[in-house]
C-alpha positions as CSV (number, residue, x, y, z in Angstrom):
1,X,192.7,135.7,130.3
2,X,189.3,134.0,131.8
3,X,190.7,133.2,134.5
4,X,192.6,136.4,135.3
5,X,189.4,138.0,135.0
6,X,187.5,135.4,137.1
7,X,190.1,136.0,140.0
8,X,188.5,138.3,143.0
9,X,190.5,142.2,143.4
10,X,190.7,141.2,147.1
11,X,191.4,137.5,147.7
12,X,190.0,136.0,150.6
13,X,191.4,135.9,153.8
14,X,192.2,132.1,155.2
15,X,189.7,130.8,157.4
16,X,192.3,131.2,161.1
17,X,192.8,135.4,160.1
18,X,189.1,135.4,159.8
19,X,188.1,133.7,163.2
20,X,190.7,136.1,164.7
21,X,189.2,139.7,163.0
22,X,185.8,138.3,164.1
23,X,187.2,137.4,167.8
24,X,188.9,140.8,168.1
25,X,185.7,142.6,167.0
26,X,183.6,140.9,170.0
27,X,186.2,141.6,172.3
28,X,186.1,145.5,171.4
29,X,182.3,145.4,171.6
30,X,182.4,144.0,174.8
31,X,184.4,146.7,175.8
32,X,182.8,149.6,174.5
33,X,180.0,148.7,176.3
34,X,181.2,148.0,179.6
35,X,183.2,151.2,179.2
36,X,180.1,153.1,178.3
37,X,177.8,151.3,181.4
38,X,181.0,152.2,183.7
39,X,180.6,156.2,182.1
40,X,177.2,155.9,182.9
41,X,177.0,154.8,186.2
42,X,180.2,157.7,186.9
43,X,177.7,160.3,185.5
44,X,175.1,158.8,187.5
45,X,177.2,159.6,190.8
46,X,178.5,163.3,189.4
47,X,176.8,166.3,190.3
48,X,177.6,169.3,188.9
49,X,179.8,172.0,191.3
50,X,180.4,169.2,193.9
51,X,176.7,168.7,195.2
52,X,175.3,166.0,196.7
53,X,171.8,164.8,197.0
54,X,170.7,163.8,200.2
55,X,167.6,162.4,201.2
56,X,167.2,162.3,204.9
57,X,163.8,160.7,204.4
58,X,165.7,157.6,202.8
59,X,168.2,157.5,205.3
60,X,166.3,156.7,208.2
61,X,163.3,154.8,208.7
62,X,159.8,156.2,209.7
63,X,159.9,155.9,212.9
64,X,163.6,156.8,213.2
65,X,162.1,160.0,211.1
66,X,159.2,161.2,213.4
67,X,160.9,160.7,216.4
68,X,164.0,163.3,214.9
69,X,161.6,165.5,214.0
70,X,159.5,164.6,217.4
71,X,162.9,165.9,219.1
72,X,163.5,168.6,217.4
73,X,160.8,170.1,217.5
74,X,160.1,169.7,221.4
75,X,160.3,173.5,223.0
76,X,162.8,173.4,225.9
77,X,162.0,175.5,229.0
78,X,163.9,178.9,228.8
79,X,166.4,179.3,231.3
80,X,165.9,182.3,233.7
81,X,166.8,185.6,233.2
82,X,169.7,186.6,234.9
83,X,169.6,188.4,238.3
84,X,168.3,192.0,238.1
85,X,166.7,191.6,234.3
86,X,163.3,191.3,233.7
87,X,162.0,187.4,232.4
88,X,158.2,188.5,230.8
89,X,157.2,186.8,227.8
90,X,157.0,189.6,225.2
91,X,153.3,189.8,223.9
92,X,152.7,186.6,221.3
93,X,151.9,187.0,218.2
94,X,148.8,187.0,216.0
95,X,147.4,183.5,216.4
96,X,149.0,181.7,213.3
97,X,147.0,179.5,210.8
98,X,146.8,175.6,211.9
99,X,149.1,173.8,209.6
100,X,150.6,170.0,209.5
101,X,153.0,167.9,211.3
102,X,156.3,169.0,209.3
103,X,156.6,166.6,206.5
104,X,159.5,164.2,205.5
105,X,162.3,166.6,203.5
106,X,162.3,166.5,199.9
107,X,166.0,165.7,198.4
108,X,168.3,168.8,200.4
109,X,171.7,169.2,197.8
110,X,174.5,169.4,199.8
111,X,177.6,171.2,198.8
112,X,180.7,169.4,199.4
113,X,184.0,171.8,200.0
114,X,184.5,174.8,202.9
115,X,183.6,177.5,199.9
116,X,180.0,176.1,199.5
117,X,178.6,178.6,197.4
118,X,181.2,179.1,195.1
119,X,179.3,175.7,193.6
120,X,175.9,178.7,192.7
121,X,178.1,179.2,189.2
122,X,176.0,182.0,187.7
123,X,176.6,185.3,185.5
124,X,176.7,188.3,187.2
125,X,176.0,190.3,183.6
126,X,172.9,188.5,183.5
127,X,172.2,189.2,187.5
128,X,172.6,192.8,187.7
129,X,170.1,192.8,185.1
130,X,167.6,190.7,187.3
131,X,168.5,192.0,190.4
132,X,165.5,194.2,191.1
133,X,163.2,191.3,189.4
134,X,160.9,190.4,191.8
135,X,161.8,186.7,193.2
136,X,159.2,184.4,192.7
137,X,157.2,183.9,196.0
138,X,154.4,182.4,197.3
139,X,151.3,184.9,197.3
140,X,150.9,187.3,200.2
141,X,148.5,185.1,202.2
142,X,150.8,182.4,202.0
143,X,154.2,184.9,202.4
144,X,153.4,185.2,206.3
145,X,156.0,183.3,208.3
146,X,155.3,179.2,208.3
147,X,155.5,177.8,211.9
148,X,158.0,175.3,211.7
149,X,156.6,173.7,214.9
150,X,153.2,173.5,216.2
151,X,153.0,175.1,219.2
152,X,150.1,176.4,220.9
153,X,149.7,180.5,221.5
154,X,148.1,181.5,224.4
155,X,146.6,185.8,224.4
156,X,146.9,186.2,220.7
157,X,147.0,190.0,220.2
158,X,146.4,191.9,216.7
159,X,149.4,192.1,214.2
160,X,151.0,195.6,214.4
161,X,149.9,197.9,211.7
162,X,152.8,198.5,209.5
163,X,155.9,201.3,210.5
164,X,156.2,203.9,208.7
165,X,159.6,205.1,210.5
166,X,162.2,203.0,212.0
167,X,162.0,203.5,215.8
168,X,164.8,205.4,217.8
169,X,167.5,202.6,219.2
170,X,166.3,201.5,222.3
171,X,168.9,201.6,225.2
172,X,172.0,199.3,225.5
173,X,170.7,198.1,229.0
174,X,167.6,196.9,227.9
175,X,166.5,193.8,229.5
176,X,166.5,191.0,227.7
177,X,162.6,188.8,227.6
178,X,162.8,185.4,227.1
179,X,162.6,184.6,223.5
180,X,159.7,183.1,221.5
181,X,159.9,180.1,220.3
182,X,158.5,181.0,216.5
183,X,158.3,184.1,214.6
184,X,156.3,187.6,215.9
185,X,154.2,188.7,213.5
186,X,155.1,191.9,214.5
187,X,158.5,191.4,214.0
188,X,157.7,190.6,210.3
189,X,157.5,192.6,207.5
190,X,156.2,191.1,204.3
191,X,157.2,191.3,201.1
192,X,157.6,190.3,197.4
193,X,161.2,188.8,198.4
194,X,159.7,186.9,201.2
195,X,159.6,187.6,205.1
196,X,161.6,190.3,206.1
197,X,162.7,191.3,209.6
198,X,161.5,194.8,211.2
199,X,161.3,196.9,214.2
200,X,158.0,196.3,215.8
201,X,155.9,199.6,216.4
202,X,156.8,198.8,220.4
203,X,160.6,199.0,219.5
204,X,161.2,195.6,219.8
205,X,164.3,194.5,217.3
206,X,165.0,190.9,216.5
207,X,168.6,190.5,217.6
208,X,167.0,191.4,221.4
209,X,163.7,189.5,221.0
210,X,165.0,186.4,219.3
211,X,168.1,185.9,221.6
212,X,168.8,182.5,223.5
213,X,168.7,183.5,227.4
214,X,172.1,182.5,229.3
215,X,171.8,181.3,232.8
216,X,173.2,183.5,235.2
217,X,174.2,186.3,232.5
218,X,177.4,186.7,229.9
219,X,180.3,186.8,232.1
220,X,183.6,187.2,230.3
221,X,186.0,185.5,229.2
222,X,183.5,184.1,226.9
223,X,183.3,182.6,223.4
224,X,180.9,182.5,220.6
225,X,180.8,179.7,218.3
226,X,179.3,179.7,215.1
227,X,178.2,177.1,212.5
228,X,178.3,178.2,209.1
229,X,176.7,177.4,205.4
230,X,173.9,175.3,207.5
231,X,170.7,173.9,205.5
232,X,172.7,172.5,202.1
233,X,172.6,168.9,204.0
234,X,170.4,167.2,206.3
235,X,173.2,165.4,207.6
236,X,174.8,167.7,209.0
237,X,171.2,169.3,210.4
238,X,171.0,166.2,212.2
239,X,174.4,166.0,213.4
240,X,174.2,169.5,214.4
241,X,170.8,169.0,216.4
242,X,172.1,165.8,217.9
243,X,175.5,166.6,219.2
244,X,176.1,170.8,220.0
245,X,175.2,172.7,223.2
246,X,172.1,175.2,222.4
247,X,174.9,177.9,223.3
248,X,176.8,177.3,219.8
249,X,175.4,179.7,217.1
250,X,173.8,178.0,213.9
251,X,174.2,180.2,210.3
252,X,172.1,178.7,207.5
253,X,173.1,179.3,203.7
254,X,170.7,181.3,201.5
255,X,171.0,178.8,198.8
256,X,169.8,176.2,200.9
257,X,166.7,174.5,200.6
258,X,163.6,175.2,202.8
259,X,166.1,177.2,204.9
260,X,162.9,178.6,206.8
261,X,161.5,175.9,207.5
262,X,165.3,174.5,209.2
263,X,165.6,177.5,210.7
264,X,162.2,177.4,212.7
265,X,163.4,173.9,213.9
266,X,166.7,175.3,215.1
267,X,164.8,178.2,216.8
268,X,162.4,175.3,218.5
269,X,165.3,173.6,219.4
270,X,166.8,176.4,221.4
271,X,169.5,178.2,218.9
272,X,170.1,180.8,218.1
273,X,170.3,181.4,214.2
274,X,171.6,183.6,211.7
275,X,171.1,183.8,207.6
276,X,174.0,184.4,205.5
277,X,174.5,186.9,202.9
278,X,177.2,186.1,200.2
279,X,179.4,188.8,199.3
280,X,182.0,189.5,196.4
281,X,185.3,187.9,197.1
282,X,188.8,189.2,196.2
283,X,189.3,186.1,194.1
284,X,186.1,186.6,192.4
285,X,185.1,185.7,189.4
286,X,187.4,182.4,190.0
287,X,185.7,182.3,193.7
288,X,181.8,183.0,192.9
289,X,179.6,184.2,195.3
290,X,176.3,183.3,193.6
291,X,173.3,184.8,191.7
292,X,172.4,186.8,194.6
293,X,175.7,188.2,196.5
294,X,176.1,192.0,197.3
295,X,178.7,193.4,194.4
296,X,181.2,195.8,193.6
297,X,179.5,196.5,190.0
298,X,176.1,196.9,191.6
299,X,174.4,200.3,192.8
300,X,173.7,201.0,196.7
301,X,170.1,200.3,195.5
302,X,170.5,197.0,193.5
303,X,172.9,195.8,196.2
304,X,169.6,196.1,198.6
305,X,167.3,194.1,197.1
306,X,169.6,191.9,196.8
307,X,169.9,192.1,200.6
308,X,166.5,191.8,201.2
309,X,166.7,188.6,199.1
310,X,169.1,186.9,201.6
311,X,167.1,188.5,204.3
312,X,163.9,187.0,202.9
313,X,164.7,183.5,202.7
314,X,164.4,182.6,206.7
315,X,162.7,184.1,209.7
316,X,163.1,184.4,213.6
317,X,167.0,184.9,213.1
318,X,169.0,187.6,215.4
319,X,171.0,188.6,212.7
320,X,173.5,188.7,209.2
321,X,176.8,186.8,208.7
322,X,179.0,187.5,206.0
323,X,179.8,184.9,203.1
324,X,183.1,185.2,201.9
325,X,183.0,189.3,200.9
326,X,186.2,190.5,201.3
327,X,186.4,192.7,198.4
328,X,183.4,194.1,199.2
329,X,183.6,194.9,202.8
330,X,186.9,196.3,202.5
331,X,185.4,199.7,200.7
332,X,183.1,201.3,203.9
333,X,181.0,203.5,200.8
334,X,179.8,199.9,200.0
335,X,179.3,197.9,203.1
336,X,177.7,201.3,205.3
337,X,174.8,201.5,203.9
338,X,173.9,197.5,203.9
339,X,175.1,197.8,207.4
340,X,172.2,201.2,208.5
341,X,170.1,199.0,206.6
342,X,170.2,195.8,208.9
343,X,170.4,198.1,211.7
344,X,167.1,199.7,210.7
345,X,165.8,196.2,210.7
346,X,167.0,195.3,214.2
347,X,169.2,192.9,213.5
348,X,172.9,192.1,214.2
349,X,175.7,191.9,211.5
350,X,178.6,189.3,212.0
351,X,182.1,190.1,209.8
352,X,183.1,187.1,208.5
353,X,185.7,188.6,205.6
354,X,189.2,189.9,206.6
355,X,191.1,191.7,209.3
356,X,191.1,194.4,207.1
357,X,187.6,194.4,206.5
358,X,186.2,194.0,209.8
359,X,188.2,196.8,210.5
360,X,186.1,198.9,208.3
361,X,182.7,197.5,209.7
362,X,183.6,197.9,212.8
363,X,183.7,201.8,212.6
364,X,181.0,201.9,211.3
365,X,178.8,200.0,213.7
366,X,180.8,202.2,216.3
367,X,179.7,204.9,214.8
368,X,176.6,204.4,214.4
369,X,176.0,202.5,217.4
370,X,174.6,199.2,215.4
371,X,174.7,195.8,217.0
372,X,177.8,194.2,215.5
373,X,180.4,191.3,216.3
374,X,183.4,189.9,213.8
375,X,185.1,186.8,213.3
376,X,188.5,186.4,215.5
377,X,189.0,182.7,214.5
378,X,188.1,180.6,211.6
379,X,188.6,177.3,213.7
380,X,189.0,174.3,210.8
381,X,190.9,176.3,208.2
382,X,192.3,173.0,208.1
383,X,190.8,169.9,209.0
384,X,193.6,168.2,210.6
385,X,192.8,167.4,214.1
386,X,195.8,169.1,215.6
387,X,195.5,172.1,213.7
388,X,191.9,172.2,214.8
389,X,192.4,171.7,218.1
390,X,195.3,174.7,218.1
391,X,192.3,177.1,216.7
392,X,190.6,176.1,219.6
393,X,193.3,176.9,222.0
394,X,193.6,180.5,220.1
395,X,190.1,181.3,220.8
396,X,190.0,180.7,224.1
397,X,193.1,182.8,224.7
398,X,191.4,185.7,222.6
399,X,188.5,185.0,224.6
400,X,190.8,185.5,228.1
401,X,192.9,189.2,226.5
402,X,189.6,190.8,225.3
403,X,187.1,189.7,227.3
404,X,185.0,187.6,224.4
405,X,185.6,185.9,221.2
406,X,184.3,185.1,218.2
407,X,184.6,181.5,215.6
408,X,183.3,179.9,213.4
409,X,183.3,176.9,211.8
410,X,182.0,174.4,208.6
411,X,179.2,171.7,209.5
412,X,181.8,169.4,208.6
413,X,182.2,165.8,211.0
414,X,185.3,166.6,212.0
415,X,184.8,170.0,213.2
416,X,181.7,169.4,214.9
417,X,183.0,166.4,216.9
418,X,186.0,168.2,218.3
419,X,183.6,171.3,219.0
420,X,181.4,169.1,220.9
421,X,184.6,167.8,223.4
422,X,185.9,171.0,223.1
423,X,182.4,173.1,224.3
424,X,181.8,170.1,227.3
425,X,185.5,171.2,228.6
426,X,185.2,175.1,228.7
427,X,183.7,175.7,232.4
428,X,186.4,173.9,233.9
429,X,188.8,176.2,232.3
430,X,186.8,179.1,233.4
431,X,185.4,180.3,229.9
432,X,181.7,180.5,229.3
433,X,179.8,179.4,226.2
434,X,177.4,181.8,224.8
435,X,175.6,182.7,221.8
436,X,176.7,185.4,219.1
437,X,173.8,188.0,220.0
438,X,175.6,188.0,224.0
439,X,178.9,189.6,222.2
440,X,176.9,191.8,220.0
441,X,175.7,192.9,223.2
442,X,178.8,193.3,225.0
443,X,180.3,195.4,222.5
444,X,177.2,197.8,222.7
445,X,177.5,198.0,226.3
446,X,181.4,198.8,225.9
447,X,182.4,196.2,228.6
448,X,185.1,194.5,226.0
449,X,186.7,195.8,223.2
């Protein structure tokens, strides 16, 4: 009975199972832990709603950085105004404060997919309750337009007092100066959401001031290309600055980062620009337009601010384009009075939604006689060479039956290196390139439909 009693509840295990429990556990340690330095280094790599960081300042080396930013930033003689318009230099502006040589971007995200902002997740309960929160802004010295190149102002004149009524529409066959290469300061209105664009008290209007001059005039057929959901990648800045005629368009995203100071080296650079404003989609809230879209749920009033949001994060642009905004376009008791509002401001809006709901812009600008162009061809709904290609083809045709067209595209490598062969082609096939404001202005003028 000793014995019994002496004898362990769990006898041992022999000495070879022991060696292989003890081998099995290492082997499972090892692993875990590779597995959890592999997780690691995947999270490291993930960003959240497909962005990217980019930093363009790691990318290239300092010289290869100042001399991008040394050719960007170099003015390029306007052309000449076309036969029979006058070519004076509108009055410059109020002599800006001296400032740096632009510094080296911080990190730009870059969202990777053609519905870029449906990456700005955000709740809209919680946004129409901020909506008419004032942004956070720099303070009003600092809120006046940063020059995004130094360039030297000769027969600086006072900044024009403040309007207290929009001016009356100036004539359709106004003459068009040549444009500036920064912002007017009396083009400028500023405010808590940032600088916003105005009539000046001389009735000059952004979309005419801040338009890129084509050589000879806008001659149909033409085309207008445009390059959307800019400013979310310096990579494609630079690609964009590199490799497209001055004629093609460039939109920037609101969402973007130092989207003002981009869009003053674009305007340097000889484009012309546009900000976009994202709208409610029909696919919304699967498809989400972002913290600060125009929507269906918010009043004509909250849906301004918001507007003046968009409006405020860039300067020295000619007008508006759309961001998705299809469910909000379609309903003309929505879109009209965004629409007067822009017009009031003197600047264009481009329809980039539906058939349907450039349909209903488009009677309204009619109407009330508001510089206005639409989409006719989204050019790389697919990115497949031939199908891009096709688009191409398309547009020019629309180009040939009406008189002018309008596309747009993504700032994607593919697309931009076919609309670079593509653009180089068009005068021998007797179609001119121009930029958007030139088929804002046609329309106005009634010579295309």
């Amino acid at each position: 009975m000793a014995d019994a009693a002496a004898t362990p509840r769990f006898p041992a295990l022999p000495l070879a199972g022991g060696v292989l429990c003890w081998l099995a556990l290492l082997a499972l340690f090892f692993w875990l832990n590779s597995h959890a330095d592999d997780t690691r280094s995947r999270r490291a790599l993930a960003v959240p709603s497909a962005a990217i960081e980019l930093d363009l300042a790691k990318a290239l080396s300092d010289a290869a950085f100042q001399d991008l930013v040394k050719r960007l930033t170099t003015v390029e003689a306007q052309p000449t105004a076309p036969t029979g318009e006058a070519a004076t230099t509108p009055t410059a502006e109020k002599t800006a404060p001296a400032v740096d040589p632009l510094p080296k971007p911080e990190t730009v995200t870059a969202l990777d997919g053609k519905d870029a902002v449906t990456a700005t997740a955000s709740s809209h309960a919680a946004a129409v309750a901020s909506v008419n929160t004032v942004a956070p802004t720099p303070s009003p010295a600092a809120a006046v337009i940063p020059t995004a190149t130094p360039v030297p102002i000769k027969n600086p004149v006072p900044e024009a007092a403040a309007e207290t009524a929009p001016p009356a529409q100036p004539a359709v066959n106004q003459t068009i100066p040549a444009a500036p290469a920064r912002p007017l300061n009396t083009l400028i209105e500023n405010s808590p959401q940032g600088p916003l664009p105005k009539v000046s008290d001389k009735g000059e209007r952004p979309w005419r001031t801040y338009v890129r001059a084509v050589p000879g005039g806008a001659k149909p057929p033409m085309v207008a290309v445009v390059v959307q959901n800019l400013g979310l990648s310096d990579k494609a800045i630079q690609d964009v600055f590199t490799r497209l005629p001055r004629e093609v368009t460039l939109a920037f995203n609101p969402y973007g980062r130092e989207v003002d100071r981009t869009m003053g080296l674009a305007r340097a650079a000889g484009f012309e620009t546009l900000i976009g404003v994202p709208m409610q989609p029909s696919r919304f809230p699967q498809q989400d337009p972002g913290p600060r879209a125009l929507m269906n749920d918010f009043s004509p009033d909250q849906n301004i601010e918001a507007l003046k949001w968009n409006l405020g994060r860039g300067s020295s642009y000619v007008g508006v384009i759309s961001i998705m905004g299809d469910a909000f376009t379609e309903t003309a008791w929505r879109i009209e009075p965004i629409m007067k509002h822009l017009g009031n401001r003197g600047v264009l809006f481009l329809d980039n939604s539906t058939p349907r709901g450039a349909a209903v812009t488009g009677a309204i600008a009619t109407r009330f006689t508001l510089p206005y162009a639409k989409v006719d061809v989204v050019l790389d709904k697919s990115l497949a060479q031939g199908d891009i290609e096709a688009a191409f083809a398309n547009l020019e045709k629309a180009a040939k039956d009406n008189g002018y067209a309008v596309g747009v595209l993504g700032p994607y490598p593919a697309s931009l290196a076919l609309l670079e062969r593509w653009a180089n082609g068009l005068p021998k096939r007797g179609v001119q390139l121009v930029p958007i404001s030139a088929t804002a202005r046609m329309r106005m003028e009634g010579a295309a439909p």
